[in-house]
C-alpha positions in Angstrom: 75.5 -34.0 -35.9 73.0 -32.5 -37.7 73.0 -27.9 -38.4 70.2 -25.9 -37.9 70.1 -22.2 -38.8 69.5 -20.8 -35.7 67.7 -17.3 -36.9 65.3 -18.9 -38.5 64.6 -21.2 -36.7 64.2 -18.3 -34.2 61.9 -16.3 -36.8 59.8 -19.4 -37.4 59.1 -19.6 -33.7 58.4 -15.9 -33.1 55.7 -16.3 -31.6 55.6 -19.1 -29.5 59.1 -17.6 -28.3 58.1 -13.6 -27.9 55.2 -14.8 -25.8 57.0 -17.2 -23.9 59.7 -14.5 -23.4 57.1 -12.0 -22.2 55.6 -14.7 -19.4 59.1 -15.4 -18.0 59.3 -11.4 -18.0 56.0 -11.1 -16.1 56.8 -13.9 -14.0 60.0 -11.9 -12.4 59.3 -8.5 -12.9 55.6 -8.1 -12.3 55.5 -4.7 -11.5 57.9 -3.6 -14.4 56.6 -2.2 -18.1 58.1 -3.2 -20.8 57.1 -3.6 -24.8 57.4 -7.4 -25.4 58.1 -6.5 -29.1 61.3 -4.7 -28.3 62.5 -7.1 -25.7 62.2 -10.2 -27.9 64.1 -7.8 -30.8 67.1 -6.9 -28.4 66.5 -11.4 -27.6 67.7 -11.9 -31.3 69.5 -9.6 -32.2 71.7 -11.5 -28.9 70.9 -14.6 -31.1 72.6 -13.5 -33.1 75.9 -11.8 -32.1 76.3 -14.9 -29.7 75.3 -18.1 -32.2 76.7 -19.1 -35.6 74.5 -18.4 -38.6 74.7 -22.3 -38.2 75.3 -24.4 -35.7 75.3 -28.2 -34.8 73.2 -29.6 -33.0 73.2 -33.3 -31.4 70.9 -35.9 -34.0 68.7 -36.6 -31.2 67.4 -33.0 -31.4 66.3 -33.4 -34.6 63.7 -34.8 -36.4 62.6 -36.4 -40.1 
């Protein structure tokens, strides 16, 4: 089993993942506002109360 650090993998994705977060967002609530900023904060800070700082992950998710 290999460990990843979850947050930062997270914050190393930010964008990718905020802007994919937003689509889904758009996708089901197209007729709601919303600051995509603040969603994809409350989204880690979730991360985070629900995932180790590390956590194992199957080798065949990862990568040399």
């Amino acid at each position: 089993m290999a460990r990843i650090k979850v947050e930062d993998i997270v914050d190393h994705l930010d964008r990718e993942f905020r802007k994919a977060l937003e689509n889904t967002l758009e996708e089901h609530f197209p007729n709601e506002n919303f600051d995509a900023r603040d969603v994809f904060r409350t989204f880690k800070r979730k991360i985070r109360r629900k995932c180790n700082t590390w956590e194992n992950v199957p080798d065949r998710f990862v990568e040399d």
